[in-house]
N, C-alpha and C positions, 0 to 999 in steps of 0.2 A: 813516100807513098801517100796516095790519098787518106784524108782523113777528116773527120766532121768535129768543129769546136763549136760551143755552145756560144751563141750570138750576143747574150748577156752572162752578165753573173748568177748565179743560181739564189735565186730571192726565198726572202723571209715564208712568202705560201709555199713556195715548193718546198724547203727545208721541213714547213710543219707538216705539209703531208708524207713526208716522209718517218719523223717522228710520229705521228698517229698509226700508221701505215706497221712500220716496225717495230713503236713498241721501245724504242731504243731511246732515252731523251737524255736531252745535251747536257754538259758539263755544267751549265748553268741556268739560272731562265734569261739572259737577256738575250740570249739567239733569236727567240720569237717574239721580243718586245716593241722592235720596230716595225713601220707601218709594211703591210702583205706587199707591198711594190718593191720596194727597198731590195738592193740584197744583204740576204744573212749576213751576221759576220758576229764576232764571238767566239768562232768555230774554229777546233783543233782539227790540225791535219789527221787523227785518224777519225775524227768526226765526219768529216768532207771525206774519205776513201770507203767510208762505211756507208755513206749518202750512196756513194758510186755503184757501190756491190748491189744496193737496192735497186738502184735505178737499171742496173743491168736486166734484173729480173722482172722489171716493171715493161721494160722496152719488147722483150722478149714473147710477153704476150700481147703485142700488136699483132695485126691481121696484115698479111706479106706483104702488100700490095701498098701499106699505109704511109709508111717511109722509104723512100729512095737508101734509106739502109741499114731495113729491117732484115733486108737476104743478109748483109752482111754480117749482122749479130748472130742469126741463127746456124750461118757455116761457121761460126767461130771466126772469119776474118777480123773484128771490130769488135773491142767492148768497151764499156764504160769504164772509165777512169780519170782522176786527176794530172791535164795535160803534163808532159815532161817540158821541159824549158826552151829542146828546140821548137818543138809543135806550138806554141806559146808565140815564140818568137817572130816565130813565122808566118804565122797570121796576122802577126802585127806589123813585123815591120813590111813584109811583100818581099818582091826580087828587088828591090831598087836599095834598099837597107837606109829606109828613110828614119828620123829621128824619133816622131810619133807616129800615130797609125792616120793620123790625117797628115802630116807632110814633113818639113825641116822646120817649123818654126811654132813654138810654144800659141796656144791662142786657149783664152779662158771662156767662148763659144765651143769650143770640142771636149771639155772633160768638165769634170769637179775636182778643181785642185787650187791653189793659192785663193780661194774664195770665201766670202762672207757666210757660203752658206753654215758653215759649222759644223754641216753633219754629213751622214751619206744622202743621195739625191737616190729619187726613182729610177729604175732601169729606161733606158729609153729618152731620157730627156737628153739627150747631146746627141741625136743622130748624127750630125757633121763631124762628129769626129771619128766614126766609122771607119777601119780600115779597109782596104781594096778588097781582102776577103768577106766584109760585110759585119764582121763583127763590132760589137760597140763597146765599149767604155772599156776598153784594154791599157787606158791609161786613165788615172783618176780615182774617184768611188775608193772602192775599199784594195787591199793588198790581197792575191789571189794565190793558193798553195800550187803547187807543183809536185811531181810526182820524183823532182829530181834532188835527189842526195848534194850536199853541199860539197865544190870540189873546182877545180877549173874548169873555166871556159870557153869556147867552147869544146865539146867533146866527141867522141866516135859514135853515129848514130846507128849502123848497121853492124855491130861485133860485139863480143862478150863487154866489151866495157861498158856499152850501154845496158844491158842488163846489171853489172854491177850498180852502177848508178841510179839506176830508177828502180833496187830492189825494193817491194812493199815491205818486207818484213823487217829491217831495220831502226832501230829507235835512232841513229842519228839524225842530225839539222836540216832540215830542207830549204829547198828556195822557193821563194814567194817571187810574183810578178805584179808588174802595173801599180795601182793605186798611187798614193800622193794624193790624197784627197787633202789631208791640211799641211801639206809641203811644196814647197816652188816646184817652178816647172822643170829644173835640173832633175829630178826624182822621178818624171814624171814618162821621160824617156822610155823608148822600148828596150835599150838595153842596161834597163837599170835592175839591179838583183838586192832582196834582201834576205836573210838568212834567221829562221827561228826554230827552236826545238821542235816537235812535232805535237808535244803537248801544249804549247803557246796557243791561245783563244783571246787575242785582244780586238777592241772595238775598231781597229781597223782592220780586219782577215776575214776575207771570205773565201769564195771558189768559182771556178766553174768546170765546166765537166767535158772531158773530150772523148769522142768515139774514135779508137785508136786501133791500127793496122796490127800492131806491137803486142804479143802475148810473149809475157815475162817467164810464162811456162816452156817455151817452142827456140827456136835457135832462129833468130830473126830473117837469118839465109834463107829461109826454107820458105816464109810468108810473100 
């Protein structure tokens, strides 16, 4: 089903008005160290699902008219959350189930990855690597959490296993996507997965945020 994923990573300004905002401050200070462009990254997966819950209630008081899917949040079809692996996926690779989200063939014009630069780059500086859905730096940049439990894949998107899988309240491992920012381009693949506790915050993890059809309260049959 349709669904909205956030076009970049969720950067260092947005992460700190969310900390101001809430009240809530991060496991560390280096989340808000790097320059407002940049995206965050530091951040534990319940740090980036806690971002989410805000952002939910932040979206909510838009005026209906504002977003193409603002009705959606407010009938309960969509909310904010950390995409699951397919929804990740799928934005990246398209129908064609291409390599990266720009095509079959590694290029160091499309992301930040096996580069001199050293560090993470600004959101936005690698348009061309955009995939067909429009989103950008899906590979590259920083390693991005997911909402999905570590396990096989891939797995059953409409039936209880998918609720097992993407439950929030779980303290097991999750899967991260994309980044390879100081790793070859083998990493840097849309189907490349890597796996960390959910208390993990290293300088390469960030997030970004998906508006999702899927409520983990509801029997997905039914949406």
């Amino acid at each position: 089903p349709a669904y909205w994923l956030g076009r970049w990573p969720v950067t260092v300004a947005q992460f700190h008005a969310f900390v101001e905002d809430s009240g809530q401050q991060p496991r560390g200070d280096n989340a808000l160290r790097d320059p407002a462009s940049r995206p965050v990254r530091f951040v534990t997966w319940h740090e980036a699902a806690a971002y989410c819950r805000w952002l939910q209630e932040r979206l909510l008081s838009l005026p209906a008219d504002e977003a193409p899917f603002a009705a959606g949040l407010r009938g309960g079809r969509l909310r904010a959350a950390l995409p699951s692996e397919p929804e990740w996926e799928r934005a990246a690779r398209d129908a064609d189930d291409r390599r990266y989200p720009w095509g079959d063939k590694p290029d160091t014009e499309c992301a930040n990855f096996q580069m001199d630069i050293g560090d993470t780059s600004v959101v936005g500086c690698y348009r061309t690597g955009a995939s067909p859905a429009g989103c950008e730096e899906l590979s590259g940049n920083v390693w991005e959490w997911s909402r999905s439990l570590r396990g096989a894949y891939p797995y059953p998107t409409i039936t209880a296993q998918r609720i097992e899988r993407e439950g929030e309240t779980s303290a097991a491992a999750r899967v991260l996507r994309g980044g390879a920012g100081d790793l070859n381009p083998q990493y840097a693949r849309c189907a490349v997965r890597r796996v960390f506790r959910p208390g993990y915050g290293g300088n390469d993890v960030g997030f970004r945020v998906v508006l999702s059809p899927f409520s983990l309260d509801s029997d997905p049959s039914e949406l």
